[in-house]
Backbone as a chain_set.jsonl record, in Angstrom:
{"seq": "XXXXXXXXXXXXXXXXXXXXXXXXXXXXXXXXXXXXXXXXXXXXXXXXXXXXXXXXXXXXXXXXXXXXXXXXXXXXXXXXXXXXXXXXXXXXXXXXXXXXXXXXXXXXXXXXXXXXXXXXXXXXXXXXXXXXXXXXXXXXXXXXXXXXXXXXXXXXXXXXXXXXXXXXXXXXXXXXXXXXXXXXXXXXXXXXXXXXXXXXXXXX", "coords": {"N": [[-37.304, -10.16, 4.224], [-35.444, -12.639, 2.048], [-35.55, -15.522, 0.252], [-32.643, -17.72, -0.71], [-31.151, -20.083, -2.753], [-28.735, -21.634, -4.025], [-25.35, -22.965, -4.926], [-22.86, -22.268, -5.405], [-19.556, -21.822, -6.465], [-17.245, -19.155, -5.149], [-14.909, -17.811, -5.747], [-14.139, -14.908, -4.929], [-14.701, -14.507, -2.303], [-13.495, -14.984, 0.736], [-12.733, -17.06, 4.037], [-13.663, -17.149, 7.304], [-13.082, -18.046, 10.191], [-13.68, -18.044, 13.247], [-11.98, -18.441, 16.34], [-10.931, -18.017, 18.688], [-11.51, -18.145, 21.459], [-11.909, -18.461, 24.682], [-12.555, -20.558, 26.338], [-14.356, -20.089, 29.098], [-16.022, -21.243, 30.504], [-15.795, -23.798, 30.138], [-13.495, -24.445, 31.881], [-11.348, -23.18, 31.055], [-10.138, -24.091, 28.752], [-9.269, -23.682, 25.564], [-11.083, -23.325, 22.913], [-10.812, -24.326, 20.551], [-8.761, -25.863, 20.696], [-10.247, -28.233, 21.803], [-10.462, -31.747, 21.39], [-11.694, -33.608, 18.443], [-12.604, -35.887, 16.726], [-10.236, -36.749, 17.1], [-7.826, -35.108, 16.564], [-7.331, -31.54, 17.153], [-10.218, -29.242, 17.199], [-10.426, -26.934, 15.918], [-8.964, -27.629, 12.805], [-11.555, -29.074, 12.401], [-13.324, -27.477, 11.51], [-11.679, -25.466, 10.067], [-11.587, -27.317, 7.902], [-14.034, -27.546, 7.214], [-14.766, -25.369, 6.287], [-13.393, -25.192, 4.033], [-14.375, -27.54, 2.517], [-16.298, -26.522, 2.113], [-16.486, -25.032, 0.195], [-14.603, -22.347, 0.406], [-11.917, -20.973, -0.74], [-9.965, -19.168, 0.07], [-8.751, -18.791, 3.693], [-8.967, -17.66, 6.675], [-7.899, -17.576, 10.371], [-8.96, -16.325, 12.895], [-7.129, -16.263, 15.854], [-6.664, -16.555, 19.806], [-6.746, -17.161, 22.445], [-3.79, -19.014, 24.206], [-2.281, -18.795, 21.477], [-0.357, -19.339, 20.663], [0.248, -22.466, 21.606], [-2.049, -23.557, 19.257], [-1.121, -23.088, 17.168], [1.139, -24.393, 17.691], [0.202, -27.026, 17.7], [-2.206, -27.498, 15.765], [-2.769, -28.341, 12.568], [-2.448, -26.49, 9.777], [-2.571, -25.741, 7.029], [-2.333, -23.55, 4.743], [-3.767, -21.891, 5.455], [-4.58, -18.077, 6.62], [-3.335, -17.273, 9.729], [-4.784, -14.793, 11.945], [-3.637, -13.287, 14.483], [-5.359, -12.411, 17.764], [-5.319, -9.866, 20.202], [-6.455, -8.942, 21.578], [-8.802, -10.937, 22.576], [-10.068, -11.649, 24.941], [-12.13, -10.001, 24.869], [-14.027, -10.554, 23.65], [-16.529, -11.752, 21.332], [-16.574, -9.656, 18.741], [-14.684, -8.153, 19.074], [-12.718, -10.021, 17.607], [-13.857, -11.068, 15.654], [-13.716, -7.991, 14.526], [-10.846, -8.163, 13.995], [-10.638, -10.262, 12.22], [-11.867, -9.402, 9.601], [-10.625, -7.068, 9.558], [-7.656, -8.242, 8.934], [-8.333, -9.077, 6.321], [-8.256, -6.44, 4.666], [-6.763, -5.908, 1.734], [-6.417, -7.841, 0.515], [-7.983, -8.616, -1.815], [-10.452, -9.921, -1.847], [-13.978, -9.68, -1.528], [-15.871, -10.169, -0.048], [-16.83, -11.87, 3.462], [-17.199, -14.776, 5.456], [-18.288, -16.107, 7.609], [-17.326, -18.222, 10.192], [-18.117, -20.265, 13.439], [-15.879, -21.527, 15.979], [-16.676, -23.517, 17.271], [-18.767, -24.75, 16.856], [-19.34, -27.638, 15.697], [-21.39, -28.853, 14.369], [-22.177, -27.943, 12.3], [-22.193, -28.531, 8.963], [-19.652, -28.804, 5.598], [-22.144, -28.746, 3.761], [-24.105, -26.31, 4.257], [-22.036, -24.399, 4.343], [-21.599, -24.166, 2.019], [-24.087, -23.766, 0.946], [-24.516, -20.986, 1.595], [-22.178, -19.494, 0.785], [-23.525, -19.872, -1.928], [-25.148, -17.854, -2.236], [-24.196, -15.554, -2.597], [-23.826, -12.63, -3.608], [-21.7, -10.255, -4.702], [-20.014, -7.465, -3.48], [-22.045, -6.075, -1.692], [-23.389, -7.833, -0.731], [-25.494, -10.011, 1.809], [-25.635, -12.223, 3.885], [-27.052, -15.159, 5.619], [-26.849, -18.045, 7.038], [-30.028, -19.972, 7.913], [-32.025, -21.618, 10.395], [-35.045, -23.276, 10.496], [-36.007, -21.117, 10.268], [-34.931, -19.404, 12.125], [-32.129, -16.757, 12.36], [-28.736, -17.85, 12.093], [-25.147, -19.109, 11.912], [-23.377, -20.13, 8.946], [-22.652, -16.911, 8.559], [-22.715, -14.452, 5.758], [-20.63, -11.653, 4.989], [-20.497, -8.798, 2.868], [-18.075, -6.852, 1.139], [-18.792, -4.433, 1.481], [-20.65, -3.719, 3.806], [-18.434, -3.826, 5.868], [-17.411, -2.343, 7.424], [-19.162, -1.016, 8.823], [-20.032, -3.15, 10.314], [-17.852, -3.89, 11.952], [-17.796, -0.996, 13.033], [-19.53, -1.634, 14.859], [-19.731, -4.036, 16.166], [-18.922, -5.355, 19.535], [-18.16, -6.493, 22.599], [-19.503, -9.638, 23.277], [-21.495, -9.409, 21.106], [-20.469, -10.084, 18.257], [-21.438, -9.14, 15.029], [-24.146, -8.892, 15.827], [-25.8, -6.208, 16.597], [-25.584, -5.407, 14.076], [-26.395, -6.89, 11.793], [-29.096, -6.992, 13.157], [-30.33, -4.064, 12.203], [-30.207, -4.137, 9.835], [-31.833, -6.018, 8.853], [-33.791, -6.405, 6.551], [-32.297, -6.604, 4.143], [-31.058, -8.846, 4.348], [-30.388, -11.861, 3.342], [-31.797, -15.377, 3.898], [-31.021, -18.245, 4.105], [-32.285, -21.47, 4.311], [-31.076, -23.859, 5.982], [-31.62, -25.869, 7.922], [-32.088, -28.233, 7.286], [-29.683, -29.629, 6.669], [-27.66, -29.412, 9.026], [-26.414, -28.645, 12.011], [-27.634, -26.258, 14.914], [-25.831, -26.234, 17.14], [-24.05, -24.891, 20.337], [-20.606, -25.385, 21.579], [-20.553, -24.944, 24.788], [-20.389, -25.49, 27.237], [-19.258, -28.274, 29.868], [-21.164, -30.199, 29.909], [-22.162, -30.054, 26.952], [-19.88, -31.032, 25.387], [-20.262, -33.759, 25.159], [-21.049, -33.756, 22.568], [-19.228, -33.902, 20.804], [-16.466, -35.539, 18.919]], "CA": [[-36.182, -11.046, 3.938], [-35.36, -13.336, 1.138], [-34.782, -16.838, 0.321], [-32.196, -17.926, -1.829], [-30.807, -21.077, -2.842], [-27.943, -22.011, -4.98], [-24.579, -23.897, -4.715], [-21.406, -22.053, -6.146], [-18.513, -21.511, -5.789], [-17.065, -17.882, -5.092], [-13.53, -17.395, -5.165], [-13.703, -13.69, -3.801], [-15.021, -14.969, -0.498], [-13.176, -15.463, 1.844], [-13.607, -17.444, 4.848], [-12.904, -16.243, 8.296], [-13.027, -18.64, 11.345], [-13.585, -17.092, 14.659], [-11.306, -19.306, 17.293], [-10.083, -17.102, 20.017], [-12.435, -18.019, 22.209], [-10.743, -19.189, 26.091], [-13.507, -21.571, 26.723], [-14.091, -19.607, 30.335], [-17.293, -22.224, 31.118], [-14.906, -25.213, 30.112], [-12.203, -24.719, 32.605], [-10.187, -22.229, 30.74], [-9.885, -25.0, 27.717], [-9.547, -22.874, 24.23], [-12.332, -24.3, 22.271], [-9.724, -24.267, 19.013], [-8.053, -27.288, 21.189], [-10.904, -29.382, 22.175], [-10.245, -32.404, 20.599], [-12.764, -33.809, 17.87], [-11.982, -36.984, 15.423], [-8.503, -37.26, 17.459], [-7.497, -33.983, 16.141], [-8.004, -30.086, 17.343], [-11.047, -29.252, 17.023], [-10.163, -25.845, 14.729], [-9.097, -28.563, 11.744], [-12.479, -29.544, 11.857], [-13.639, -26.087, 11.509], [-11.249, -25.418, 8.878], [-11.73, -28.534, 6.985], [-15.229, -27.587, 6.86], [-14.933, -24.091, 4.872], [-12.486, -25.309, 2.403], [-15.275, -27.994, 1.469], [-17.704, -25.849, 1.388], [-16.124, -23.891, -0.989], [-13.593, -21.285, 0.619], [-10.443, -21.068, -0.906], [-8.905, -18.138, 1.033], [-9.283, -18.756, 4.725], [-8.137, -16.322, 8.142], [-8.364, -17.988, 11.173], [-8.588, -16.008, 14.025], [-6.833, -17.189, 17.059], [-6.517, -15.312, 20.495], [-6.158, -17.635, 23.785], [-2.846, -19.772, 23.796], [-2.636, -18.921, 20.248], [0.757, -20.272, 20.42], [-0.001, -23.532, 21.175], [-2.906, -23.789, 18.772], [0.135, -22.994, 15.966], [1.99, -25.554, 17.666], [-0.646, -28.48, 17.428], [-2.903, -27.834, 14.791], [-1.77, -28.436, 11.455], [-3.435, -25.016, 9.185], [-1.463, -25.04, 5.958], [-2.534, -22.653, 3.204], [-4.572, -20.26, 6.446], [-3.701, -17.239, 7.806], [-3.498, -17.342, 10.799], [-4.583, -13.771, 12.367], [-3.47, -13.233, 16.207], [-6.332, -11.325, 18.029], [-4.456, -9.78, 21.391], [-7.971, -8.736, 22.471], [-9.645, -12.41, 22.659], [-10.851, -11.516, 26.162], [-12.693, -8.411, 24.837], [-15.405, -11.428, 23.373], [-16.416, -12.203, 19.892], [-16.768, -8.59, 18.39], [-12.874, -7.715, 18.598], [-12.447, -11.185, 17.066], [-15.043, -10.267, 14.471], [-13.124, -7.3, 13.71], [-9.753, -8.393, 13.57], [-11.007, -11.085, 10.971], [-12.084, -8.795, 8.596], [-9.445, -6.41, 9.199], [-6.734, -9.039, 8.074], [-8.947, -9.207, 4.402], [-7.69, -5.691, 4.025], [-5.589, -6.081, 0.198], [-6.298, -9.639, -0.122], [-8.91, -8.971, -2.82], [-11.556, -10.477, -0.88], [-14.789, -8.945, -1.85], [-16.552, -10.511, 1.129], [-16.164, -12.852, 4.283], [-18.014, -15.588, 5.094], [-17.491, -16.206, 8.803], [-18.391, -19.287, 11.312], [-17.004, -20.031, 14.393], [-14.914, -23.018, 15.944], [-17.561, -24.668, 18.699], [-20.205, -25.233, 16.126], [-19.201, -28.497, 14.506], [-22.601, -29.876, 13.654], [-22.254, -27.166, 10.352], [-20.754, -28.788, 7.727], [-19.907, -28.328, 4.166], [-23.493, -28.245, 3.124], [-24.533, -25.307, 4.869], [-21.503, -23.479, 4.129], [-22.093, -24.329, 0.4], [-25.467, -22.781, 0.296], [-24.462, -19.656, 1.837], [-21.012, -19.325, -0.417], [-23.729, -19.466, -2.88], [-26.021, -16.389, -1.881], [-23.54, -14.334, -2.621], [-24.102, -11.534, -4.955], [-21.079, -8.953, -4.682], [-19.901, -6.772, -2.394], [-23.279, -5.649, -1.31], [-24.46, -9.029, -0.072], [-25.79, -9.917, 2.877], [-26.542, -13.373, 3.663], [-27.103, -16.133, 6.873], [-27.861, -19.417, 7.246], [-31.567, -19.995, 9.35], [-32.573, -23.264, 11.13], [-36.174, -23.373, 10.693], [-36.328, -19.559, 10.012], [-33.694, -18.683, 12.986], [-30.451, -17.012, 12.068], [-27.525, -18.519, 12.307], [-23.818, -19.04, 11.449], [-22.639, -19.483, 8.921], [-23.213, -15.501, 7.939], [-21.656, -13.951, 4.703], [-20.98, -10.241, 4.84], [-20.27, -8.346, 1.445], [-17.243, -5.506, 2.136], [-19.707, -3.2, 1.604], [-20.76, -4.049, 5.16], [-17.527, -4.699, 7.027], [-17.126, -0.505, 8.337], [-20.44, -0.681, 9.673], [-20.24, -4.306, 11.196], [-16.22, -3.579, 13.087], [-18.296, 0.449, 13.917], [-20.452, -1.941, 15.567], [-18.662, -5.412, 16.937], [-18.314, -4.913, 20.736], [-18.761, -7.533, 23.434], [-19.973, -10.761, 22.48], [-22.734, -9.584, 20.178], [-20.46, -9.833, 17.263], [-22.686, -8.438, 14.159], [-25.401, -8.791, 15.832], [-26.331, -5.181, 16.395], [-25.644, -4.697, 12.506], [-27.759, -7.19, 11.431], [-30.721, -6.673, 13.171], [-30.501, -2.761, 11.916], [-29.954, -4.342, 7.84], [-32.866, -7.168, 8.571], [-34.944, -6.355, 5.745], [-31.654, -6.577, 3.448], [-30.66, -10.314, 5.039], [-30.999, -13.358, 2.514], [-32.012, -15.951, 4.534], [-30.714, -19.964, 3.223], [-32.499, -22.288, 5.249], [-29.784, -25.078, 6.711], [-32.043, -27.187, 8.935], [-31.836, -29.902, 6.717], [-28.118, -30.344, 6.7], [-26.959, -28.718, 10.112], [-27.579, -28.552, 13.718], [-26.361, -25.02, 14.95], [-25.704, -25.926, 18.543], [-22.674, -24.48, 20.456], [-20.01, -25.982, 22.696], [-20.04, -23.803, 25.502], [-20.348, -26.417, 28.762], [-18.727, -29.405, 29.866], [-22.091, -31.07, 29.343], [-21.552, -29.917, 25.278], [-18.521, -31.917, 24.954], [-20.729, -34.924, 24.588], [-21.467, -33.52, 21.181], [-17.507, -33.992, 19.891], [-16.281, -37.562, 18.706]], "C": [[-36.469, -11.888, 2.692], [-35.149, -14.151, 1.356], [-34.149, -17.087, -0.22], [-31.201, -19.185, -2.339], [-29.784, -21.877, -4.141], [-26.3, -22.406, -4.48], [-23.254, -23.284, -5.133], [-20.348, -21.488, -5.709], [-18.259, -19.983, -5.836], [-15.848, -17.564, -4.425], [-13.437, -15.899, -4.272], [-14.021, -13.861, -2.641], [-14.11, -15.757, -0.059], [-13.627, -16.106, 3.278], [-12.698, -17.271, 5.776], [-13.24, -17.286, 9.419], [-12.51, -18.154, 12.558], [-12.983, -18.493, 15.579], [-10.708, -19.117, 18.404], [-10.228, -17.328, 21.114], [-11.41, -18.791, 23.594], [-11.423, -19.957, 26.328], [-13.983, -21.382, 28.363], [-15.458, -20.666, 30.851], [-16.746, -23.917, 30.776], [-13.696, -25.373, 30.771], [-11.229, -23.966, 31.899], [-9.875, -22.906, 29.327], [-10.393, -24.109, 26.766], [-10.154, -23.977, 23.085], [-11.366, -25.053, 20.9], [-8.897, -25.407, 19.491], [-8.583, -28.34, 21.533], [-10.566, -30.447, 21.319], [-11.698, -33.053, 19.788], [-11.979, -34.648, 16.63], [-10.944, -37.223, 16.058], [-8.091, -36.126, 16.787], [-7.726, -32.596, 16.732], [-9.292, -29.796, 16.506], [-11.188, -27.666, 15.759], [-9.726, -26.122, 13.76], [-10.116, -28.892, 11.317], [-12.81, -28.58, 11.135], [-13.052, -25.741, 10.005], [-11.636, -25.75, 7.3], [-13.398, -28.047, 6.227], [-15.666, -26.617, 5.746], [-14.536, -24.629, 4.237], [-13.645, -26.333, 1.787], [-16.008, -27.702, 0.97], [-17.73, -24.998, 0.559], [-15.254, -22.916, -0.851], [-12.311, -21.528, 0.042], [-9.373, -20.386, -0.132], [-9.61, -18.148, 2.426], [-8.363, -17.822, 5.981], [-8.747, -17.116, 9.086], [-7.461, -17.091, 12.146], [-8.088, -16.739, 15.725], [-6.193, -16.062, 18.487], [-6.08, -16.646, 21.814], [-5.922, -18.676, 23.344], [-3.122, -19.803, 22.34], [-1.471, -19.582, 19.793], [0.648, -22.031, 20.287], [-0.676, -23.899, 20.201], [-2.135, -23.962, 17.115], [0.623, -23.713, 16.075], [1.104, -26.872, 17.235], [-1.453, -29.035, 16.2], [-2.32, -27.58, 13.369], [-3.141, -27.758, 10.551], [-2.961, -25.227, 8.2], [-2.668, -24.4, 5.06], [-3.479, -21.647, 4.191], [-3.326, -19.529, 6.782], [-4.268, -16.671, 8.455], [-3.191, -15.689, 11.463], [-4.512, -13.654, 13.939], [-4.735, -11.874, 16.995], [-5.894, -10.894, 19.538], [-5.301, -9.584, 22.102], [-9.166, -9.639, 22.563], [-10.773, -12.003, 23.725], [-11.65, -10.341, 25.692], [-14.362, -9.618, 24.062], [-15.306, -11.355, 21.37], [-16.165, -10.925, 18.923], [-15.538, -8.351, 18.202], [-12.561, -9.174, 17.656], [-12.905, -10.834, 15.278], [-13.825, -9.059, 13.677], [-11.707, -7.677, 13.469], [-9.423, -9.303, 12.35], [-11.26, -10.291, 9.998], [-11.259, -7.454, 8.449], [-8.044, -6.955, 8.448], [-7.114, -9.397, 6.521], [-8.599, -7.926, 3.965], [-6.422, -6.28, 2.844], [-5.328, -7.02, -0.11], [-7.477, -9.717, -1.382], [-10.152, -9.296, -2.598], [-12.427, -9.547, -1.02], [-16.378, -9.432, -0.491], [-16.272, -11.475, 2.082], [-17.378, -13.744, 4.825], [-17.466, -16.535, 6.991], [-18.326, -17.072, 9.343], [-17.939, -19.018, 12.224], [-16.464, -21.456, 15.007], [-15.456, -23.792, 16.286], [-18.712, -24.907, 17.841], [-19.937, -26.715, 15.19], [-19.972, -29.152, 14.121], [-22.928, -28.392, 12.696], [-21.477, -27.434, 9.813], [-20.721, -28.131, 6.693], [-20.914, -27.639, 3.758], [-23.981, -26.918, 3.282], [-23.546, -24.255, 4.303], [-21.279, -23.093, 2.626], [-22.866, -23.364, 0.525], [-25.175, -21.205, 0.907], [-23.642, -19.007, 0.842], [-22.205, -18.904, -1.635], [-24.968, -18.717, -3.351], [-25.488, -15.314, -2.165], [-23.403, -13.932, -3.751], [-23.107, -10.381, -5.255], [-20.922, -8.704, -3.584], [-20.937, -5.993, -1.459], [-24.008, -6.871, -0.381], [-24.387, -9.054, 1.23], [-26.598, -10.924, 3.398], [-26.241, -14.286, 4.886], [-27.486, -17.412, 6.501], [-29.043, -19.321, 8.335], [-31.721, -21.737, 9.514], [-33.892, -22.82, 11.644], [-36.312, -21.895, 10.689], [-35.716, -18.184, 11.338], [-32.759, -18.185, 11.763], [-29.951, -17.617, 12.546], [-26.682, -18.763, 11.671], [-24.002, -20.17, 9.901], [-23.003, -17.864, 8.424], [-21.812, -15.082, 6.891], [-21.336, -12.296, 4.786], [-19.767, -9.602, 3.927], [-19.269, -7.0, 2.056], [-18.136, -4.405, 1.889], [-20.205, -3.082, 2.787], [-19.444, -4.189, 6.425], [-17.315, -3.223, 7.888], [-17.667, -0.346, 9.256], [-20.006, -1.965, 10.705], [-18.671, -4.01, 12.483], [-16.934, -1.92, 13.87], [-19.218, -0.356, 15.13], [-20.247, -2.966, 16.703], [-18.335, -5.294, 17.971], [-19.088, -6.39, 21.369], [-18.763, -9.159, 22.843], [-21.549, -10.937, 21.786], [-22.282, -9.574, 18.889], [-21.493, -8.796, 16.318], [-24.115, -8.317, 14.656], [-26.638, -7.542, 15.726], [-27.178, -4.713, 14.771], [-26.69, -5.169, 11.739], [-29.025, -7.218, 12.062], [-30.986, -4.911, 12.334], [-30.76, -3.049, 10.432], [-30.79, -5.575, 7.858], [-33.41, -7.013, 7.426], [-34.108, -6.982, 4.666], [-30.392, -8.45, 3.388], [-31.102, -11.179, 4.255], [-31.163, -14.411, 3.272], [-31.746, -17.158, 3.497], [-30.955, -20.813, 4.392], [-31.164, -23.924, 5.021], [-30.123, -26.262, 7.843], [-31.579, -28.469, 8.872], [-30.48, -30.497, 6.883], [-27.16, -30.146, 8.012], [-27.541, -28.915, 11.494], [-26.523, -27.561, 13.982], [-26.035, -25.024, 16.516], [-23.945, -25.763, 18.597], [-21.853, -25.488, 21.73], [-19.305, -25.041, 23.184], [-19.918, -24.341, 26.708], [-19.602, -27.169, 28.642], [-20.006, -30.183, 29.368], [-22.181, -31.04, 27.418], [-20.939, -30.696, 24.75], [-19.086, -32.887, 24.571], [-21.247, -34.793, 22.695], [-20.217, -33.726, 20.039], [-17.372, -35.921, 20.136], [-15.028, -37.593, 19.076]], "O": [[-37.62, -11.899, 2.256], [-34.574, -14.345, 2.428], [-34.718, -16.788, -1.27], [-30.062, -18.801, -2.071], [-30.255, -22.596, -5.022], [-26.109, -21.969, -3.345], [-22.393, -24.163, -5.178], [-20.232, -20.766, -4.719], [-19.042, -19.385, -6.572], [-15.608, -17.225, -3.266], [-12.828, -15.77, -3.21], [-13.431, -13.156, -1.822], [-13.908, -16.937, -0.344], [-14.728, -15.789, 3.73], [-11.478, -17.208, 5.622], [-14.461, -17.126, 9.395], [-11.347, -17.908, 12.878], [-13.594, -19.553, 15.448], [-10.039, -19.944, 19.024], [-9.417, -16.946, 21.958], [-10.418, -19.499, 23.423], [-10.662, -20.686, 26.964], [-14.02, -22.431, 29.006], [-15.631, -20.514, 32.061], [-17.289, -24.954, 31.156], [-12.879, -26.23, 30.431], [-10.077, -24.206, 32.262], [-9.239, -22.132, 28.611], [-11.549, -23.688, 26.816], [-9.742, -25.045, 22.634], [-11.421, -26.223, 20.52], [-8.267, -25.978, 18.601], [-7.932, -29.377, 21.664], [-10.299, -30.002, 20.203], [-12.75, -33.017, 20.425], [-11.099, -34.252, 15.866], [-10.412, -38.212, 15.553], [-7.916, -36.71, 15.717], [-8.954, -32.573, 16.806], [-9.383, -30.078, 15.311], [-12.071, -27.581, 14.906], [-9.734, -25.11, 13.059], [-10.201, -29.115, 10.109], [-12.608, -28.74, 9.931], [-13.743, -25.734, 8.986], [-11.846, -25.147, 6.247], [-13.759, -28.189, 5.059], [-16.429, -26.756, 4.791], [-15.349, -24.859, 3.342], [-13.956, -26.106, 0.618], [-16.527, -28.055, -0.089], [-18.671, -24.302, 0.176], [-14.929, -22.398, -1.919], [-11.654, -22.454, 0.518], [-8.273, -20.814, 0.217], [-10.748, -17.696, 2.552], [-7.181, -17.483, 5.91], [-9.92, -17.455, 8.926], [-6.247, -16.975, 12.312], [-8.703, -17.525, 16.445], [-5.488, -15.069, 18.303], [-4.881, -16.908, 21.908], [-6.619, -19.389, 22.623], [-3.956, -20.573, 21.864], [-1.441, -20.272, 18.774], [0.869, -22.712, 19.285], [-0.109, -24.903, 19.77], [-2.482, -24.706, 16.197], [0.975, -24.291, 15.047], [1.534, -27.639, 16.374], [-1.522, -30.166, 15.719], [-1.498, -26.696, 13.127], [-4.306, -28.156, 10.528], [-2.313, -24.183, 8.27], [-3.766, -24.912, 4.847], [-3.914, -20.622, 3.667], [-2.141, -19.75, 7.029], [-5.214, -15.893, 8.332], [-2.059, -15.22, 11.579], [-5.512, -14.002, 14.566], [-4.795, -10.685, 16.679], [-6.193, -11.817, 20.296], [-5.208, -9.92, 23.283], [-10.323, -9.223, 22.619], [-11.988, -11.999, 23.527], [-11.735, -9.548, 26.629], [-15.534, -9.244, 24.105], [-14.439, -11.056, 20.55], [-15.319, -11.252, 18.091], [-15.184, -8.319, 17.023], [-11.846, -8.819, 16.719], [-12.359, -10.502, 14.226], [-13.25, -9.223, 12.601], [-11.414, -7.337, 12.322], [-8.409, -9.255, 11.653], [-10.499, -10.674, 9.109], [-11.221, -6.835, 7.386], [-7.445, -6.308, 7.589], [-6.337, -9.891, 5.703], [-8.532, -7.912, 2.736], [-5.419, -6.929, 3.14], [-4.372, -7.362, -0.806], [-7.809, -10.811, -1.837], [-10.994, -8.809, -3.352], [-12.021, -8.423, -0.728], [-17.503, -8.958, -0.332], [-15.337, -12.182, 1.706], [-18.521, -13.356, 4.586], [-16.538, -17.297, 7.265], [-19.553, -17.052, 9.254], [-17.359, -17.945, 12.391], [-16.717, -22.477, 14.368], [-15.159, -24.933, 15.932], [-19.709, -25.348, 18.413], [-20.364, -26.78, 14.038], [-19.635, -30.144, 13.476], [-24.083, -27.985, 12.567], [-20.317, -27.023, 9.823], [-21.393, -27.116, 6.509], [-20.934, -26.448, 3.448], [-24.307, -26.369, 2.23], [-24.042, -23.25, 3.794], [-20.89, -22.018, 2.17], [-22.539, -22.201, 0.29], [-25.86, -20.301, 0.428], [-24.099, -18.133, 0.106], [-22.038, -17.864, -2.272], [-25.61, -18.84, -4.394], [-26.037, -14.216, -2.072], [-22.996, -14.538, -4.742], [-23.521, -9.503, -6.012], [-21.409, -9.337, -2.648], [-20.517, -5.326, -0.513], [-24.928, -6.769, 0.431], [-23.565, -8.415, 1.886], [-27.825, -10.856, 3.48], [-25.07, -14.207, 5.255], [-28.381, -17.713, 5.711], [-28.969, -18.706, 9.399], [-31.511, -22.696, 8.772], [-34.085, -22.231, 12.708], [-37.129, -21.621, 11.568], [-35.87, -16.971, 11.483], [-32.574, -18.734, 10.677], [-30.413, -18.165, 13.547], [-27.02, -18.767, 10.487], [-24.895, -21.014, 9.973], [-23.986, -17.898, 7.684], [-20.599, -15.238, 7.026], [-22.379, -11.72, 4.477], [-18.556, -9.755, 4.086], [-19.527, -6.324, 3.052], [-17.801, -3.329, 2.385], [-20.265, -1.87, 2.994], [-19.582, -4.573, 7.587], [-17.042, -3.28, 9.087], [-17.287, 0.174, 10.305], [-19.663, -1.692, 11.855], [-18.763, -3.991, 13.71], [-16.665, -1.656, 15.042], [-19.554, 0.222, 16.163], [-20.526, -2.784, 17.888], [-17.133, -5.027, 17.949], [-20.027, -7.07, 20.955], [-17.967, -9.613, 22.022], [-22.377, -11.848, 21.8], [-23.105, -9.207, 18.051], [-22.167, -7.883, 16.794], [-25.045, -7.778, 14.055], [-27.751, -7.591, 15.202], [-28.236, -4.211, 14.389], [-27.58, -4.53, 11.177], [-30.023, -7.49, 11.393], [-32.123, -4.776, 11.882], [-31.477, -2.273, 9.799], [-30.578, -6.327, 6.907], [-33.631, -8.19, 7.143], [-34.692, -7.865, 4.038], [-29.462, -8.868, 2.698], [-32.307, -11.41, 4.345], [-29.979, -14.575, 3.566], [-32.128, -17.131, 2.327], [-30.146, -20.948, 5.309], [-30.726, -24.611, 4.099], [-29.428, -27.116, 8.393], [-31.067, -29.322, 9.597], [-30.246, -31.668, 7.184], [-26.039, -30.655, 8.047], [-28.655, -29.215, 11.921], [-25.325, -27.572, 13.695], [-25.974, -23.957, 17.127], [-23.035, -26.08, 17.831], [-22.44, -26.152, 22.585], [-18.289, -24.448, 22.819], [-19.245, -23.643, 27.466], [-18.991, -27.21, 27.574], [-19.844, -30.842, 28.341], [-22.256, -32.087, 26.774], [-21.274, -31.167, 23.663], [-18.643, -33.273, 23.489], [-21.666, -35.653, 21.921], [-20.283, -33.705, 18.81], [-17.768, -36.856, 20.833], [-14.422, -38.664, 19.115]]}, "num_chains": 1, "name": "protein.A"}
């Protein structure tokens, strides 16, 4: 693996926000609604690519995706409907990078909604790992992976041949480890998830 460390911007990336999720260990509560700041918690999410540099964003949305249209205020996303939410992150996964079909988008740059201790920063330094359609780049905490991950369309055939369950990419990238830029994110991030009720204490 590599390290690589730089800051720029990269209009062909797109950024893809996974949000589908039903919250089935929070009472059925779709994570994309938790509230956070007094707001939906998929604003934060949002808010967070566009600082970090995304200009073109897809937010996937799968349980009550209606409401999530009704409440949260998205302008300039689009908003992709994933009918197979319950199928776990992997259909999510692919339906995100199926909606970058003929948008130009030369890669995607994907988080997901329950992580809001990754801000900007993090999604900066990854945005600016990216080398082309070939790239292939993560954030690490302390030499973990972790979100946010960039993947170059040269990758997206393999990663949707692969995307089942809730191992998203994971298959793909462990098989393309060697080829993985690694951007450490300790410093600016904490990559925990909100997947309990005990979690929630982590939202303001």
């Amino acid at each position: 693996m590599t390290t690589h460390k730089t800051t720029n911007r990269a209009p062909a990336v797109a950024g893809v926000l996974l949000a589908a999720g039903g919250g089935r260990r929070l009472g059925g509560r779709p994570k994309a609604l938790l509230t956070h700041r007094g707001r939906p918690l998929v604003e934060h999410a949002v808010r967070v690519l566009r600082e970090g540099g995304c200009e073109q964003i897809h937010v996937v949305l799968g349980a009550r995706a209606d409401e999530v249209r009704a409440r949260a205020s998205l302008p300039g996303c689009v908003l992709v409907g994933n009918p197979d939410w319950e199928q776990g992150m992997g259909a999510s996964l692919r339906a995100g990078l199926d909606s970058l079909a003929g948008t130009g988008a030369e890669a995607a740059l994907v988080s997901l909604v329950d992580q809001p201790g990754i801000g900007p920063e993090a999604v900066a330094r990854v945005l600016g790992a990216y080398e082309g359609e070939e790239s292939l780049v993560s954030a690490a905490y302390d030499g973990v992976r972790g979100h946010p991950v960039l993947f170059g369309a040269a990758h997206w055939a393999g990663i949707a041949a692969t995307a089942t369950g809730d191992r998203g990419a994971r298959a793909y990238l462990k098989e393309h480890e060697p080829g993985i830029t690694l951007v450490e994110c300790a410093d600016v991030a904490r990559p925990f998830d909100i997947d309990t009720e005990a979690d929630l204490a982590h939202l303001e």
